[in-house]
mmCIF file of the C-alpha atoms, coordinates in Angstrom:
data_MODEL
# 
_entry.id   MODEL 
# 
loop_
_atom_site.group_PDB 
_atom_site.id 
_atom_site.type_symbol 
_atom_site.label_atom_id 
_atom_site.label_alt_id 
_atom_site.label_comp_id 
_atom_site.label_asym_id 
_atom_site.label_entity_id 
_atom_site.label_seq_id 
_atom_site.pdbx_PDB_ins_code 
_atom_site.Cartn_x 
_atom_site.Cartn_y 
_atom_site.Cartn_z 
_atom_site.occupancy 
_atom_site.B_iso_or_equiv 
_atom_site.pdbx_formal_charge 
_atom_site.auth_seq_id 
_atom_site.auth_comp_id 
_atom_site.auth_asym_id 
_atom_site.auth_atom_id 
_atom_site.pdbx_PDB_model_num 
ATOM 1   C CA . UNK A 1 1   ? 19.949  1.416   45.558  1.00 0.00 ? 1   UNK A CA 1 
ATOM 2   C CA . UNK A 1 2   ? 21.348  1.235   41.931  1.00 0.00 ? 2   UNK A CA 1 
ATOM 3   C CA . UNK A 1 3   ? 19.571  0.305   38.819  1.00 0.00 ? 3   UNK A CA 1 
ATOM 4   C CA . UNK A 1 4   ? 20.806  -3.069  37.728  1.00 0.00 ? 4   UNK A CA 1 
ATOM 5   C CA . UNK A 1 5   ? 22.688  -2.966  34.315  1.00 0.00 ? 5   UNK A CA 1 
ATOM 6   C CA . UNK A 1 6   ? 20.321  -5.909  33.211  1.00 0.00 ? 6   UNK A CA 1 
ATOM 7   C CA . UNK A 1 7   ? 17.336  -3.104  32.794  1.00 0.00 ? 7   UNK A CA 1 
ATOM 8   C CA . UNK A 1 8   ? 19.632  -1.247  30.754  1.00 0.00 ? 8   UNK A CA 1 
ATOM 9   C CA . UNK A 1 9   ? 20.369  -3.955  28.604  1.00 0.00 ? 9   UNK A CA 1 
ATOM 10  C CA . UNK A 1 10  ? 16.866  -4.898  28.379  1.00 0.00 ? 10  UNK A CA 1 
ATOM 11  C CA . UNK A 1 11  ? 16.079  -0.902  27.128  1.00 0.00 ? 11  UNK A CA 1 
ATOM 12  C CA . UNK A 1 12  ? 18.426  -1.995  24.575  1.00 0.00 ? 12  UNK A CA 1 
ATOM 13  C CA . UNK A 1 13  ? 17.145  -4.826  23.318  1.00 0.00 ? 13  UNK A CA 1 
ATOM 14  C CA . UNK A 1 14  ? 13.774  -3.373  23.504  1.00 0.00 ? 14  UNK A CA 1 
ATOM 15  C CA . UNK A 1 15  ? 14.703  -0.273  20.954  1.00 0.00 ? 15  UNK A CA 1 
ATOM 16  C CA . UNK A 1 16  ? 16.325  -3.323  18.573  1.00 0.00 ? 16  UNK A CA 1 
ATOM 17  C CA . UNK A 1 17  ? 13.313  -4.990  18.209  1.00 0.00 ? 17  UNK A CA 1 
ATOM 18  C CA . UNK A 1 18  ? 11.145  -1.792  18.185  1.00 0.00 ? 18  UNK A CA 1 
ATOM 19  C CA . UNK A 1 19  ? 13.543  -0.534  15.274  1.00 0.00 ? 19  UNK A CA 1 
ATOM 20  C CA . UNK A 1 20  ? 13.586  -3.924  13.789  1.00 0.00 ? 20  UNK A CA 1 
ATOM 21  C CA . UNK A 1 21  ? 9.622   -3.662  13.318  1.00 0.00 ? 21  UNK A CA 1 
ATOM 22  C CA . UNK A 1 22  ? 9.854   0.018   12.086  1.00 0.00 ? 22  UNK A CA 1 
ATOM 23  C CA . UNK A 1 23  ? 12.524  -1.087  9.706   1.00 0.00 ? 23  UNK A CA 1 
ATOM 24  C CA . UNK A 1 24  ? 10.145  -4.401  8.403   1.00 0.00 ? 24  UNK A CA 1 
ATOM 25  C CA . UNK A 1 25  ? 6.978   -1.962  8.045   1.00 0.00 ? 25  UNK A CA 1 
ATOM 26  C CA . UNK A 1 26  ? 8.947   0.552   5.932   1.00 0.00 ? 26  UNK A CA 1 
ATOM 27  C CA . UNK A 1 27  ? 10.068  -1.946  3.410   1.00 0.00 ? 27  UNK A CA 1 
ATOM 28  C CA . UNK A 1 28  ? 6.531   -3.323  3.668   1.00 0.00 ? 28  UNK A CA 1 
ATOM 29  C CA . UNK A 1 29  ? 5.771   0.248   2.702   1.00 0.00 ? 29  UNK A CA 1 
ATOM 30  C CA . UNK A 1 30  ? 8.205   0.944   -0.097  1.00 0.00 ? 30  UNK A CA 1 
ATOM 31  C CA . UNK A 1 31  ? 6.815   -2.474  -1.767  1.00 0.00 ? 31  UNK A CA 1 
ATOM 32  C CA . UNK A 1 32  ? 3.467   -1.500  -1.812  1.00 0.00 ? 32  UNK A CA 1 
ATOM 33  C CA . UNK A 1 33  ? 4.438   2.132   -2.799  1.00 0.00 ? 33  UNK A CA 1 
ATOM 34  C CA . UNK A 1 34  ? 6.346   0.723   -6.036  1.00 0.00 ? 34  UNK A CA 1 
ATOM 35  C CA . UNK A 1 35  ? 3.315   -1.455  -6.687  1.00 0.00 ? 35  UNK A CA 1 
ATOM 36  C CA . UNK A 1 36  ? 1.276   1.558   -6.833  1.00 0.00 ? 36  UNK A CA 1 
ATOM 37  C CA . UNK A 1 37  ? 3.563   3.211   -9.075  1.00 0.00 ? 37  UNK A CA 1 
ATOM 38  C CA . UNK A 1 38  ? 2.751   1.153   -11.473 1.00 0.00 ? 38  UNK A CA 1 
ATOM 39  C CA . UNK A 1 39  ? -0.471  3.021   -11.900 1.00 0.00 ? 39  UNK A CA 1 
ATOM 40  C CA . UNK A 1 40  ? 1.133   7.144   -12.941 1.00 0.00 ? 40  UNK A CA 1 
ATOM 41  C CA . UNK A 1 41  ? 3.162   5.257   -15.786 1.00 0.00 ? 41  UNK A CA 1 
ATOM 42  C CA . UNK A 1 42  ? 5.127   8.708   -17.176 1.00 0.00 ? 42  UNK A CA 1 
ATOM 43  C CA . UNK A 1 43  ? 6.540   6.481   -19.924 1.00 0.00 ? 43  UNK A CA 1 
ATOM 44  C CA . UNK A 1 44  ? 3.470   6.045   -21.697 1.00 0.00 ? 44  UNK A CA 1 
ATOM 45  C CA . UNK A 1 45  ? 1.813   9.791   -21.423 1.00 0.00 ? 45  UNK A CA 1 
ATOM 46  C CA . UNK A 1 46  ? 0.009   10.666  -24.340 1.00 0.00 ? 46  UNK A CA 1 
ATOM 47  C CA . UNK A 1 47  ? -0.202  7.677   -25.832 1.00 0.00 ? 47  UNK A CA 1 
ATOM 48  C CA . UNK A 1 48  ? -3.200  5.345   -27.251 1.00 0.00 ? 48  UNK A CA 1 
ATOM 49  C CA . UNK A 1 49  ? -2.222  2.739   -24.274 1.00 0.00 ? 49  UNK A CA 1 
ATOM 50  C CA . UNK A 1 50  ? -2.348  5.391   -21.583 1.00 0.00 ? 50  UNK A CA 1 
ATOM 51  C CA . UNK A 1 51  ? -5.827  7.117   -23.427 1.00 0.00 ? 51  UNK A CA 1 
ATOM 52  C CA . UNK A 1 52  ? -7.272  3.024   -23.224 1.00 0.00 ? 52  UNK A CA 1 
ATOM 53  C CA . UNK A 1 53  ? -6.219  2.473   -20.118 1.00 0.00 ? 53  UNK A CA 1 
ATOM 54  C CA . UNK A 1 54  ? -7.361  5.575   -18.455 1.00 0.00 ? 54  UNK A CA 1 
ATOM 55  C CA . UNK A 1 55  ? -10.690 4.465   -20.077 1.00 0.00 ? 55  UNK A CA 1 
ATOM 56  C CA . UNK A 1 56  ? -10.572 0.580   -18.446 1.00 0.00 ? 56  UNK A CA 1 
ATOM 57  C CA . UNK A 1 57  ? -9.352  2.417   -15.111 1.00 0.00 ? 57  UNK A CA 1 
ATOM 58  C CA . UNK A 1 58  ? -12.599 4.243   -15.129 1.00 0.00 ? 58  UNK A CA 1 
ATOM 59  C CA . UNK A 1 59  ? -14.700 1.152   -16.654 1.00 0.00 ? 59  UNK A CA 1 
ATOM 60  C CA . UNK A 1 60  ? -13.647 -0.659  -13.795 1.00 0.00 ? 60  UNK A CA 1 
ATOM 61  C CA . UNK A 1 61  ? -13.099 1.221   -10.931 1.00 0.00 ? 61  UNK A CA 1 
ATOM 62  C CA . UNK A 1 62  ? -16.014 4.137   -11.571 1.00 0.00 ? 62  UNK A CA 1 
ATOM 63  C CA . UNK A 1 63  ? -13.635 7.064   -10.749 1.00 0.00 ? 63  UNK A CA 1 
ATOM 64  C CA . UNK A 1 64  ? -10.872 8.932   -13.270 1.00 0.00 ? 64  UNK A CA 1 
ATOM 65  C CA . UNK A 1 65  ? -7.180  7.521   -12.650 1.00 0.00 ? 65  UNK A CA 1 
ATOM 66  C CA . UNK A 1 66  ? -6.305  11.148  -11.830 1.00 0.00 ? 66  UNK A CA 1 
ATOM 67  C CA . UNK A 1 67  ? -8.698  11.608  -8.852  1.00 0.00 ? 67  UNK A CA 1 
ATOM 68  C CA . UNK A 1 68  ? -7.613  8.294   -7.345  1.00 0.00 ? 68  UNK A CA 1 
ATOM 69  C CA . UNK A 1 69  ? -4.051  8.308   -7.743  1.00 0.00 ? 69  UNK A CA 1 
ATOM 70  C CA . UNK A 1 70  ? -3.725  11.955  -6.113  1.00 0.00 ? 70  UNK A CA 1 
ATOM 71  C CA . UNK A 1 71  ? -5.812  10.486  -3.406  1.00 0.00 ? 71  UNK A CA 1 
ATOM 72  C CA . UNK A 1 72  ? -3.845  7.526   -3.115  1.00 0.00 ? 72  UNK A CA 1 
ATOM 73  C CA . UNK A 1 73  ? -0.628  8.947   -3.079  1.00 0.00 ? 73  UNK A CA 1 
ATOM 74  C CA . UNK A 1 74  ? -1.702  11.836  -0.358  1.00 0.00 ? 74  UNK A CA 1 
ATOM 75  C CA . UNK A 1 75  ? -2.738  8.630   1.456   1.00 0.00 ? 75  UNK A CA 1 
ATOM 76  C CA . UNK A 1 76  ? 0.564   7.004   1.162   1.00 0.00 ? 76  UNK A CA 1 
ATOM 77  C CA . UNK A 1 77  ? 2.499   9.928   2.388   1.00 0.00 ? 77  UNK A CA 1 
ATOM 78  C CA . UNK A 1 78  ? 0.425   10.457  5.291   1.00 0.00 ? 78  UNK A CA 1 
ATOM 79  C CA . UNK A 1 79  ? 0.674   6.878   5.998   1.00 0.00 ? 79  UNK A CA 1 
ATOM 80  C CA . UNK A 1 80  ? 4.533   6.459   5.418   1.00 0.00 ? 80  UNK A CA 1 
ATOM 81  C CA . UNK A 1 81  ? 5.061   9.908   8.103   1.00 0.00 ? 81  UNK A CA 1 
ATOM 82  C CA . UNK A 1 82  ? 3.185   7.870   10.415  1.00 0.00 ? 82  UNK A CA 1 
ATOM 83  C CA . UNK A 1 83  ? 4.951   4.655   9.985   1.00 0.00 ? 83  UNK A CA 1 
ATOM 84  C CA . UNK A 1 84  ? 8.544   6.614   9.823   1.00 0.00 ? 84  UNK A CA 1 
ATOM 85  C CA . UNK A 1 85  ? 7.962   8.615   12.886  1.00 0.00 ? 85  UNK A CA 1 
ATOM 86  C CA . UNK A 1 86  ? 10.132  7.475   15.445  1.00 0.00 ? 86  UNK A CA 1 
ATOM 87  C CA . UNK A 1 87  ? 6.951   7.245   18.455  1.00 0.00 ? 87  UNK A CA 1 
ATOM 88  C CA . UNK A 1 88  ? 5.276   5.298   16.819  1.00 0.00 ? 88  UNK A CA 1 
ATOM 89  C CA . UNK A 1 89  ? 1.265   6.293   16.762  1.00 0.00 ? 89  UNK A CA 1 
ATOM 90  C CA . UNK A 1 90  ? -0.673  2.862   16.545  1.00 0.00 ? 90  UNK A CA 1 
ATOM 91  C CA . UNK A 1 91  ? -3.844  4.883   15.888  1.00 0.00 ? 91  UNK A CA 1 
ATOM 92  C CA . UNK A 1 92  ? -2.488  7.399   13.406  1.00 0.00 ? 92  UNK A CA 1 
ATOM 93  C CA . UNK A 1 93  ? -1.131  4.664   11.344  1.00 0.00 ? 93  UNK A CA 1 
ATOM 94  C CA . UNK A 1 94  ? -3.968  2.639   11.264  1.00 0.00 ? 94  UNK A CA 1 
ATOM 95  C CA . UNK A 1 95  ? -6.286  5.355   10.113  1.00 0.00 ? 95  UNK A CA 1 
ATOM 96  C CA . UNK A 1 96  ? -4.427  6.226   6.999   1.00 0.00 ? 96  UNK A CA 1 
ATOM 97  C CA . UNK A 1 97  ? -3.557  2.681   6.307   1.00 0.00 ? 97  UNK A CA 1 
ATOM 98  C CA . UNK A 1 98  ? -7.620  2.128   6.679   1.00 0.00 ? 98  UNK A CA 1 
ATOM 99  C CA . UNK A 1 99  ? -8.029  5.125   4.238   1.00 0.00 ? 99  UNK A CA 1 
ATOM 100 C CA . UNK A 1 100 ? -6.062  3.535   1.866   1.00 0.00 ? 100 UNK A CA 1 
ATOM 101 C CA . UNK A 1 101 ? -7.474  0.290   2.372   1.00 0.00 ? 101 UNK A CA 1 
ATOM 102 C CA . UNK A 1 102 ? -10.965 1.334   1.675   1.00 0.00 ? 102 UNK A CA 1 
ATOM 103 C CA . UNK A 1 103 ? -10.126 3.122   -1.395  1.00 0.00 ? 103 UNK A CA 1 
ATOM 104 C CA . UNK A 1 104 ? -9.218  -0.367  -2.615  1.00 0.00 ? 104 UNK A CA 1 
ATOM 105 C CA . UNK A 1 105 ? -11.757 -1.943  -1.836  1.00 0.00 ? 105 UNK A CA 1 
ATOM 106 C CA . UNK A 1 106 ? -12.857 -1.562  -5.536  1.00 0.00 ? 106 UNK A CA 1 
ATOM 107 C CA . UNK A 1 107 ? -9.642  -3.455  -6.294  1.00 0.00 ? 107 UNK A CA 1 
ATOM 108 C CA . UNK A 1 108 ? -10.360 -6.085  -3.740  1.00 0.00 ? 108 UNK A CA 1 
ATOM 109 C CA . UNK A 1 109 ? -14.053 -6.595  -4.685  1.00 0.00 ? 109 UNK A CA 1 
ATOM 110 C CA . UNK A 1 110 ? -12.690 -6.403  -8.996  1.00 0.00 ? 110 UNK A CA 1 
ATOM 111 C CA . UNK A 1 111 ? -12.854 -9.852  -9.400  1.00 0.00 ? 111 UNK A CA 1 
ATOM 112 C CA . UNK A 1 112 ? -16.863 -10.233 -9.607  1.00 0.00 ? 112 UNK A CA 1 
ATOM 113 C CA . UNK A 1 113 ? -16.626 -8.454  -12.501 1.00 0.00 ? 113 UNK A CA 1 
ATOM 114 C CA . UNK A 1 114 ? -13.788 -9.829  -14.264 1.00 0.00 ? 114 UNK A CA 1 
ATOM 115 C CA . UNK A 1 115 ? -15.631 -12.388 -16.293 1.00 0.00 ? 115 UNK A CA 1 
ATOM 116 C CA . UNK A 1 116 ? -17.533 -10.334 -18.715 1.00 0.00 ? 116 UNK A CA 1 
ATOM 117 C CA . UNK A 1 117 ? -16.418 -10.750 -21.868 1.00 0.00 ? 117 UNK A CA 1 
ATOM 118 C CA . UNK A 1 118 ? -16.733 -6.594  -22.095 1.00 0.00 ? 118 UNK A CA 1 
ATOM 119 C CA . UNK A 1 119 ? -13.608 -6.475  -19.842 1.00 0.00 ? 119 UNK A CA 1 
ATOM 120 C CA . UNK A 1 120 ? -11.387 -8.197  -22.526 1.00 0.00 ? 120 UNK A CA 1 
ATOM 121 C CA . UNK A 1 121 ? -9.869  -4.644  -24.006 1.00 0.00 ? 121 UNK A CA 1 
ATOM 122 C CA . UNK A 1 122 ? -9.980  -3.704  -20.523 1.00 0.00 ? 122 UNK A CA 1 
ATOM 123 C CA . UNK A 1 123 ? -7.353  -6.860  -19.659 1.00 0.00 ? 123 UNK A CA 1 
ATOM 124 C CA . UNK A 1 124 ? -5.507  -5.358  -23.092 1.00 0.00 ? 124 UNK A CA 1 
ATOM 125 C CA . UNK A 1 125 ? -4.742  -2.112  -21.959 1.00 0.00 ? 125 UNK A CA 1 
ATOM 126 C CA . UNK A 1 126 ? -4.225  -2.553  -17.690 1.00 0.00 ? 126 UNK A CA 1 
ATOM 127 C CA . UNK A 1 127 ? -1.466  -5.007  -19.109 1.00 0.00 ? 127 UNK A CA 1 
ATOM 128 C CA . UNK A 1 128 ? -0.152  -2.675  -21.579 1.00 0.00 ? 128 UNK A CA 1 
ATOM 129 C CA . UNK A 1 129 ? -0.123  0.031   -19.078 1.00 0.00 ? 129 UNK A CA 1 
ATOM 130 C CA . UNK A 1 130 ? 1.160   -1.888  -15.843 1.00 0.00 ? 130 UNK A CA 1 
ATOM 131 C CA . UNK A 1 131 ? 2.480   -5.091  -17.211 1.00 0.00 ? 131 UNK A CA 1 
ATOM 132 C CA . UNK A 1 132 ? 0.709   -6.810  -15.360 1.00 0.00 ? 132 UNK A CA 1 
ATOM 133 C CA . UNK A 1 133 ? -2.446  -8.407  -15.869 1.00 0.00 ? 133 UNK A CA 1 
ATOM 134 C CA . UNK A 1 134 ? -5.831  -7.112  -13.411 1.00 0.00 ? 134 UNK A CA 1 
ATOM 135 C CA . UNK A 1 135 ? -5.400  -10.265 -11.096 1.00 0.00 ? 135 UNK A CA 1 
ATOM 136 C CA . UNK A 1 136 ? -1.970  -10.086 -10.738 1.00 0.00 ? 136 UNK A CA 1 
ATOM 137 C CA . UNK A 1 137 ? -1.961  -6.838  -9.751  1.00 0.00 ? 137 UNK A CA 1 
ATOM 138 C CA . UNK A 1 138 ? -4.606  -7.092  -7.143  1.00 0.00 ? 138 UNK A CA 1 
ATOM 139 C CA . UNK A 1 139 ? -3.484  -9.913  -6.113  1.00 0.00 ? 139 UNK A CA 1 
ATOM 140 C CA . UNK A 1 140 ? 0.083   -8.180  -5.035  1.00 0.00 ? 140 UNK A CA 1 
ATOM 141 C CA . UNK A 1 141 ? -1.607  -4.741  -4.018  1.00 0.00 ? 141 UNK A CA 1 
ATOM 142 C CA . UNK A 1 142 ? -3.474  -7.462  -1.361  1.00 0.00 ? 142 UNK A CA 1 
ATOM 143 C CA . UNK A 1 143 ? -0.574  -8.654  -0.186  1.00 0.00 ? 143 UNK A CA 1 
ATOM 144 C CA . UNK A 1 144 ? 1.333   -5.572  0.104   1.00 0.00 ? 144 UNK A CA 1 
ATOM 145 C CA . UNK A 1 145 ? -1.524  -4.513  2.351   1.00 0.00 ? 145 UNK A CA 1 
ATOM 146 C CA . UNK A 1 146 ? -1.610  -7.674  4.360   1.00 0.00 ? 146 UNK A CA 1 
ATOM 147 C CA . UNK A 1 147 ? 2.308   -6.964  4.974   1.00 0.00 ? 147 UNK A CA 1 
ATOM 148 C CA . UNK A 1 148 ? 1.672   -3.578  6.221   1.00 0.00 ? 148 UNK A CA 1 
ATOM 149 C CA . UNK A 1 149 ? -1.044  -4.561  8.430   1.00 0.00 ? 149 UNK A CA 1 
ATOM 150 C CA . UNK A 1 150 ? 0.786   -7.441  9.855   1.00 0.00 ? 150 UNK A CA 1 
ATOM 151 C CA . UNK A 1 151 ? 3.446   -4.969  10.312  1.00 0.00 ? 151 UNK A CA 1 
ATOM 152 C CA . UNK A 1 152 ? 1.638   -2.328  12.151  1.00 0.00 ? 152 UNK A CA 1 
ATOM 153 C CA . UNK A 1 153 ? 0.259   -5.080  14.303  1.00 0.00 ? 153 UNK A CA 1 
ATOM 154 C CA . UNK A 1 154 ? 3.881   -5.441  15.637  1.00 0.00 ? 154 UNK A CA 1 
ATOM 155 C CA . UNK A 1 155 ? 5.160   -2.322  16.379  1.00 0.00 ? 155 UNK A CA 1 
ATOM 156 C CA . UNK A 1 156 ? 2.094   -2.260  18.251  1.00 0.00 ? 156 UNK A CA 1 
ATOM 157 C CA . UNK A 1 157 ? 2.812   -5.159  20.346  1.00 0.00 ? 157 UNK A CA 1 
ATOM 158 C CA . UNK A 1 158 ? 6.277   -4.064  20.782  1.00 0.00 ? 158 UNK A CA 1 
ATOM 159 C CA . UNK A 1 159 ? 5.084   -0.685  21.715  1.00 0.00 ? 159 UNK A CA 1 
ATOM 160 C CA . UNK A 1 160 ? 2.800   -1.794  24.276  1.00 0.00 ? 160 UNK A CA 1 
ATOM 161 C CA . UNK A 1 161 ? 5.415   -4.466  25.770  1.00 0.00 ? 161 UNK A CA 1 
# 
């Protein structure tokens, strides 16, 4: 007995919507990757802004922007090989996209402490530095991180289907 050609047009629709969902999580990746850019600004290296802000980063976050951003950006990479690979690895992704969430939970949790009157040079110089004001950009890092999850979520469904 043959194999209908309906099952092989099925396979084929099935890898279309599998690379569909691979293609919407990497630009849900490259998004949030740009956003985090914003946080290594080269242009401003050695200057008072970068010194300040460097200063707020620490204020506010209780770690050196140095420490965090190599940590972040290991995390992305690790996270963007898992949600590139072509077998897709539900678990893999998830784990570095969870490493990556809890290191912003500091981020997500910032806004208890964003009505001190202390934090107003802090406001000064994440603007300067990002150009974007504290609540902004959590607000898009958030988000960016919702759009991943929701993105992992279905290549997982499509995986298991």
């Amino acid at each position: 007995m043959t194999t209908p050609i309906v099952t092989s047009s099925t396979d084929s629709q099935m890898q279309q919507i599998q690379d569909k969902a691979k293609r919407s999580c990497m630009v849900s990746f490259r998004r949030l990757h740009s956003h985090l850019k914003l946080l290594s600004n080269n242009n401003l290296k050695g200057t008072q802004t970068e010194y300040g802000f460097k200063r707020a980063f620490a204020t506010l976050f209780g770690q050196d922007l140095e420490t965090f951003t190599g940590t972040m950006f290991l995390n992305m990479d690790q996270l963007e090989k898992q949600l590139d690979n072509e077998e897709f690895q539900e678990i893999g992704s998830m784990a570095y996209f969870k490493a990556l969430e809890t290191q912003f939970q500091m981020f997500i949790k910032l806004r208890i402490y964003l009505d001190d009157e202390y934090v107003v040079m802090t406001h000064n110089y994440f603007l300067q530095y990002t150009q974007l004001e504290i609540l902004e950009f959590c607000d898009t890092l958030m988000q960016h991180m919702e759009s991943i999850k929701k993105s992992i979520d279905e290549r997982a469904l499509h995986k298991r289907v």
